[in-house]
C-alpha positions as CSV (number, residue, x, y, z in Angstrom):
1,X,-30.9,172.8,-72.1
2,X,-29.2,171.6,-75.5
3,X,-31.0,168.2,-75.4
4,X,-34.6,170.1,-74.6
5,X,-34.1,172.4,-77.6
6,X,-33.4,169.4,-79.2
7,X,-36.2,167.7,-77.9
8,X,-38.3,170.3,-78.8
9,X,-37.3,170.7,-82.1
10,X,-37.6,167.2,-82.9
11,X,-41.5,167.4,-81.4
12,X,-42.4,170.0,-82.6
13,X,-42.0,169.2,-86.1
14,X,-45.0,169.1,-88.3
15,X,-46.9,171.3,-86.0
16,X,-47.3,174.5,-88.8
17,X,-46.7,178.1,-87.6
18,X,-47.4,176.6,-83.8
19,X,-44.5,178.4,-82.6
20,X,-45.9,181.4,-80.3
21,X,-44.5,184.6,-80.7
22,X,-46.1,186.2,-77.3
23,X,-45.0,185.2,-73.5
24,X,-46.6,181.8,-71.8
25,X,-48.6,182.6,-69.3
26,X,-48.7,179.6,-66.6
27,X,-51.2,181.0,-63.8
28,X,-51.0,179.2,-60.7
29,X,-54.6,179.5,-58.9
30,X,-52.7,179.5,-55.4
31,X,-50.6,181.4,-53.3
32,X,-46.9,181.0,-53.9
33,X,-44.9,178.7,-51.6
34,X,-47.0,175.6,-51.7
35,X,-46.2,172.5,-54.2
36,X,-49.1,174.8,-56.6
37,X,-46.2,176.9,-57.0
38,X,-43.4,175.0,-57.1
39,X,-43.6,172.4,-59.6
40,X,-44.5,175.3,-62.3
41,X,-41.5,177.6,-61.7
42,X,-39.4,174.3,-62.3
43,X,-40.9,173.6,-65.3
44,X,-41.1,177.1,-66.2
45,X,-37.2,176.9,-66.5
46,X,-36.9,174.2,-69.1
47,X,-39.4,175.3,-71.1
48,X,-38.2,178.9,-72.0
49,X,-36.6,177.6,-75.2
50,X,-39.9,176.5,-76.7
51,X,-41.4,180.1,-75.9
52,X,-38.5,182.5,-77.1
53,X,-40.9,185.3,-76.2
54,X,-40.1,184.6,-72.1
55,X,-41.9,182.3,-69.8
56,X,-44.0,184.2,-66.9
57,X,-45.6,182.6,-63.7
58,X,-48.4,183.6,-62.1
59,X,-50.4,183.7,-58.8
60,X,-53.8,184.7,-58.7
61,X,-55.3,183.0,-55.5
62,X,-58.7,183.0,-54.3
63,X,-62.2,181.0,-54.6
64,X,-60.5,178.1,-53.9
65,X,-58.8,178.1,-57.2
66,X,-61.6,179.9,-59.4
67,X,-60.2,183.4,-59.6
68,X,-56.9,182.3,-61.5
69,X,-59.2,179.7,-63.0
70,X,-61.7,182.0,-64.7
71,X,-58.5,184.5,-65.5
72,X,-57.5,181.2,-67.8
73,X,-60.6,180.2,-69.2
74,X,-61.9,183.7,-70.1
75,X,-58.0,184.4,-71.5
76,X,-57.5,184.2,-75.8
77,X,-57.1,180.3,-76.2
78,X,-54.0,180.6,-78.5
79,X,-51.9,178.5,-76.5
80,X,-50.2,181.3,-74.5
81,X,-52.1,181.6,-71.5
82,X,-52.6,178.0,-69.4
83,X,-53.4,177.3,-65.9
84,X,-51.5,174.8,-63.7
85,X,-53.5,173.7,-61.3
86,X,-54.1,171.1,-58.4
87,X,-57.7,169.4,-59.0
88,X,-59.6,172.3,-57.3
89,X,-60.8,173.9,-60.3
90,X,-60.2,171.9,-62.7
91,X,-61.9,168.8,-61.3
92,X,-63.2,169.7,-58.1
93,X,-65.0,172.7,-57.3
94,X,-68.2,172.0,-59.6
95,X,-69.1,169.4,-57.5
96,X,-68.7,172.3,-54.5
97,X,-70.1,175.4,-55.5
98,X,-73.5,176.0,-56.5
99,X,-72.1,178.3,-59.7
100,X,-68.8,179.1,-61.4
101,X,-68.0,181.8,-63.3
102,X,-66.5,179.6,-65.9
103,X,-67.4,175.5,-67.0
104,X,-64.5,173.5,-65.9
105,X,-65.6,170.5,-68.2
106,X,-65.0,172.7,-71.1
107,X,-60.7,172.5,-70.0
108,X,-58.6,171.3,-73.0
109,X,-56.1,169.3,-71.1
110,X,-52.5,169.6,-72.7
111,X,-50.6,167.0,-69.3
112,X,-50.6,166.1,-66.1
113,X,-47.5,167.8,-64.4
114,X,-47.2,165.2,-61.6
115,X,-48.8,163.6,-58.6
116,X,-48.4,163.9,-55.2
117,X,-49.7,161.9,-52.3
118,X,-51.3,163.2,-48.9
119,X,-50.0,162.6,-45.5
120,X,-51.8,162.8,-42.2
121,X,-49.4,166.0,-40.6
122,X,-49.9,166.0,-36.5
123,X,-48.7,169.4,-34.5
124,X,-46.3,168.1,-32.1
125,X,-48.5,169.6,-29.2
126,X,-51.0,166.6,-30.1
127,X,-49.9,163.8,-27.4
128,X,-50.1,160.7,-30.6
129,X,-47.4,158.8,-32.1
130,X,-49.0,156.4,-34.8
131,X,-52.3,156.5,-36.8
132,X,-53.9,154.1,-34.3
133,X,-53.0,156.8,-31.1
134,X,-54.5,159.4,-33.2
135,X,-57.8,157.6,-33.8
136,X,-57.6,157.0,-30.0
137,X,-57.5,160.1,-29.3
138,X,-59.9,161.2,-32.2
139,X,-62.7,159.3,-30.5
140,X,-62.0,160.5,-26.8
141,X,-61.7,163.9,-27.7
142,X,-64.7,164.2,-30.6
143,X,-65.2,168.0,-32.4
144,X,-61.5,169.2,-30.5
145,X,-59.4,168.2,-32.2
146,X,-58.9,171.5,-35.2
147,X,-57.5,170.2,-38.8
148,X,-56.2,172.7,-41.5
149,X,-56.7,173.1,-45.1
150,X,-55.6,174.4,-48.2
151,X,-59.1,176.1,-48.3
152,X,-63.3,174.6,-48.5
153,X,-63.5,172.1,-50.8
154,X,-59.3,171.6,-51.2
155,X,-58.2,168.3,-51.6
156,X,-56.6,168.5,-48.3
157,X,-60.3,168.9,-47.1
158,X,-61.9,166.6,-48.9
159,X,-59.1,164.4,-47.6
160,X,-59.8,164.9,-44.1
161,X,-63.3,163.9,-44.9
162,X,-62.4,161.0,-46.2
163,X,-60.4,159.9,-43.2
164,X,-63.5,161.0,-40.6
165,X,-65.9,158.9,-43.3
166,X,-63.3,156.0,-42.7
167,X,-62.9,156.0,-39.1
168,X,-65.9,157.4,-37.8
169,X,-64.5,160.7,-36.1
170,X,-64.9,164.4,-35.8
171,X,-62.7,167.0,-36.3
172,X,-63.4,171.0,-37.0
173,X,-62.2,172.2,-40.1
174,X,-60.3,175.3,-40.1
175,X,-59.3,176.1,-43.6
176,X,-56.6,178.4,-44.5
177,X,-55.5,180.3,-47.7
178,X,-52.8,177.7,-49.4
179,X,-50.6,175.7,-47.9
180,X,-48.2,178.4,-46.4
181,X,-50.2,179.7,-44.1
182,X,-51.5,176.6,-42.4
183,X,-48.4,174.9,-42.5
184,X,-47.1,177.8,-40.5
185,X,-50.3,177.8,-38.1
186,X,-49.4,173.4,-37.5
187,X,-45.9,174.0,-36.9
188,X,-46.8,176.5,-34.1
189,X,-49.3,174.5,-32.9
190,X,-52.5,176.6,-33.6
191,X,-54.2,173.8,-35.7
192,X,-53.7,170.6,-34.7
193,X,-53.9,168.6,-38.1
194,X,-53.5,168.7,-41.5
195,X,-53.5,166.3,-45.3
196,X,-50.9,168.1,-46.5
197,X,-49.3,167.0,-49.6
198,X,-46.1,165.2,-48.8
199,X,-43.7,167.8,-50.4
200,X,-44.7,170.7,-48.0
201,X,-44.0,168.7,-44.9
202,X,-41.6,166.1,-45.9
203,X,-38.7,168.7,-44.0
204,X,-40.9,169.6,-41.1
205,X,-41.2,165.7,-40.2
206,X,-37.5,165.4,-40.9
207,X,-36.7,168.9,-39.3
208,X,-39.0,167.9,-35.7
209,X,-40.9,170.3,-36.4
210,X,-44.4,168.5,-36.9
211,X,-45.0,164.7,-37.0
212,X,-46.1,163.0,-40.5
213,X,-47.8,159.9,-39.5
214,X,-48.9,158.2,-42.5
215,X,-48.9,158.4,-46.1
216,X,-52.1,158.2,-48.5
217,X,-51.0,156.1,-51.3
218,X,-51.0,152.7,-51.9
219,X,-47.0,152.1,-51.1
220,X,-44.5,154.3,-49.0
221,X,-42.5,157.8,-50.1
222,X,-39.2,157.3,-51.2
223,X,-39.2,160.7,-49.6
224,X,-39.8,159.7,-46.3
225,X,-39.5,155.7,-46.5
226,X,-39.9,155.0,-43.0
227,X,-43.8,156.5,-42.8
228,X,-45.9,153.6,-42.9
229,X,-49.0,153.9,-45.5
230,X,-52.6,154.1,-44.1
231,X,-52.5,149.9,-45.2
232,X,-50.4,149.9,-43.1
233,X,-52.0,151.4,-40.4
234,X,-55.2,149.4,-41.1
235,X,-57.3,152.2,-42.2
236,X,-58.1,150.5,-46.1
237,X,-59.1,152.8,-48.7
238,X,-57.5,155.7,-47.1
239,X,-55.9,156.9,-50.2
240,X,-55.8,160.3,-51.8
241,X,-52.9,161.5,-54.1
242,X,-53.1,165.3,-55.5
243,X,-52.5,165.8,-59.3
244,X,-51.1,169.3,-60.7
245,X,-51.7,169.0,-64.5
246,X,-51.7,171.9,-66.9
247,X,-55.4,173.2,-68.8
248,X,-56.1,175.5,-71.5
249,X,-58.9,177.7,-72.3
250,X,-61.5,176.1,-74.1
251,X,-61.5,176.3,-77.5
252,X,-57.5,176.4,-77.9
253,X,-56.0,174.6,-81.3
254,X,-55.1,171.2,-81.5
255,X,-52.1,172.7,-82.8
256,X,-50.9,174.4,-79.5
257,X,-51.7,171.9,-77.4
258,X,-49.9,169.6,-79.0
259,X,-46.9,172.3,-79.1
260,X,-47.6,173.0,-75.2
261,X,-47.5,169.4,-74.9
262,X,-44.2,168.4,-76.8
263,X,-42.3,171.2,-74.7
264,X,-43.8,170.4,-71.2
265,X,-43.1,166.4,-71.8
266,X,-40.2,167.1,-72.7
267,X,-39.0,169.0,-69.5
268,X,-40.7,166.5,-67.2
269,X,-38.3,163.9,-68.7
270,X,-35.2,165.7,-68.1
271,X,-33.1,163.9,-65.1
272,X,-32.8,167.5,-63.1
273,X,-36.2,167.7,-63.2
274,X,-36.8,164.4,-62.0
275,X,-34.6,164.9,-59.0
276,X,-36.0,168.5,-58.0
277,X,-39.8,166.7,-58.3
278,X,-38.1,163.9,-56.6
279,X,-36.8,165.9,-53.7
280,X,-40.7,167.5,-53.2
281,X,-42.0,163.8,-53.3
282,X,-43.7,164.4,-56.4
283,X,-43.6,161.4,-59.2
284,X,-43.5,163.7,-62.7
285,X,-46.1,163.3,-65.1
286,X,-46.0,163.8,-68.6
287,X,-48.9,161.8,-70.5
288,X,-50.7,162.5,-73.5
289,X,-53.3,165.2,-73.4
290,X,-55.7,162.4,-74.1
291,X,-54.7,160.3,-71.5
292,X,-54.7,163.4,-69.2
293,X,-58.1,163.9,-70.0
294,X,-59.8,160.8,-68.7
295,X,-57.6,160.8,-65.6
296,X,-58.9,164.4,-65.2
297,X,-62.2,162.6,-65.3
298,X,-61.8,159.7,-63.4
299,X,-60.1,161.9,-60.3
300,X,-63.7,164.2,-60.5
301,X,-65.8,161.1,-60.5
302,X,-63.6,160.1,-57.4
303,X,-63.8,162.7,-55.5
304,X,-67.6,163.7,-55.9
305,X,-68.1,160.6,-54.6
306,X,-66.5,161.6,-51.7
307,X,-68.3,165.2,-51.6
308,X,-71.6,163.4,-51.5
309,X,-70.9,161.1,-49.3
310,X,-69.9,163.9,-46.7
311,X,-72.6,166.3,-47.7
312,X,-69.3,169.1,-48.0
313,X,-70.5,172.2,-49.6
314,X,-68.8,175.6,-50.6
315,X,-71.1,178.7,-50.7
């Protein structure tokens, strides 16, 4: 804690009168329990020192991310109220929904909290071992076999789309509320599938509990080294890695940005923190809110490719 006050101290210098005197506000779109949820309330630890006022967390879940969403963006953009967020809405969902309550290209990005990559999650009721078995199977069994989500239009969705686009199958979507509840629903073998993000099932796999068979990034977890990657498993261009980054309302200061900034890069660099996002199989994040902003960008113009390519919509 003394070297992130000192951090802090040393960052924030220059940046006049940016020093809020009310609460920070994080609101997490999701429910708690998932990676959504966890990665704030870590940071939300280090960085009480640079909010004297207290450091809050919120859920407010629903809309696939929009209701917390619109909370933030219709919330007084003084720095004190910021939503950390998985791409849903903040580079998702207006390539989904026909409206939003609230224009997710207006965001003022302040950092990318960390990414996270997808694995393909099997109940252990489903008779596969390996990718390859799973396609098998896949292709015998087309529109039976059930795959969970986070929600419509969740990256967990959109990766499952991405798979069937790849290797030519069917599955029915069943999509939950958050990452909780369908985790909860594999393990007991109601759903038989789901793109979770790595840190939720990382200790199912290792418990037995449900089968991770491959991981959607372009090398293996150190989390769980001996999952091959979707290379590996010659599916190419399977790939899809979840980003949790941290927004504020449009029209916020420059000034508190860069003071949201300074205080959340400096957490992210801390070794503890390292080790707790290590432990969820996160890789921490912490780039400029420039930098954050065309990566915000580039991960939208990804992933409407995607959309559009599947024809997924969200009423």
């Amino acid at each position: 804690m003394l070297a992130l006050g000192a951090a802090l101290v040393a960052g924030a210098a220059g940046i006049a009168n940016a020093q809020p005197t009310k609460p920070l506000k994080l609101i997490v779109p999701f429910p708690a329990g998932g990676t959504a949820d966890v990665l704030p309330r870590i940071l939300a630890e280090k960085v009480r020192v640079a909010y004297p006022a207290g450091v809050v967390v919120e859920n407010k879940a629903g809309a696939g991310g929009n209701i917390g969403a619109d909370f933030v963006a219709k919330s007084e953009a003084d720095g004190t109220t910021l939503l950390a967020s998985p791409p849903g809405p903040i580079a998702i969902n207006h390539h989904l929904y026909k409206s939003l309550p609230f224009d997710p290209t207006k965001w003022v990005p302040v950092t990318v909290i960390a990414t996270v990559p997808n694995v393909l999650a099997v109940s252990n009721k489903l008779p596969v071992k390996d990718v390859a078995e799973f396609i098998a199977y896949l292709r015998a069994n087309p529109g039976k076999v059930s795959y969970a989500s986070q929600g419509n239009g969740s990256t967990s969705h959109l990766t499952a789309s991405l798979f069937m686009q790849l290797t030519g199958t069917k599955m029915i979507h069943v999509p939950y509320k958050g990452t909780a509840p369908a985790l909860v629903d594999l393990v007991a073998g109601n759903v038989d599938v789901f793109f979770d993000n790595i840190s939720s099932s990382a200790a199912f796999h290792t418990g037995g509990k449900l089968r991770v068979l491959a991981v959607a990034d372009d090398e293996r977890s150190p989390a769980l080294p001996n999952v091959p990657t979707f290379v590996e498993a010659k599916v190419p261009g399977m790939e899809a890695v979840t980003f949790f980054s941290i927004v504020a309302p449009p029209g916020t200061p420059r000034d508190a940005v860069a003071y949201a900034y300074k205080a959340f890069a400096a957490a992210l660099a801390l070794p503890d923190v390292k080790q707790r996002f290590a432990e969820q199989g996160a890789i921490p994040g912490g780039a400029s809110p420039e930098k954050t902003g065309r990566f915000i960008q580039e991960e939208s113009d990804r992933w409407s490719k995607v959309i559009k390519s599947a024809g997924v919509t969200v009423d």
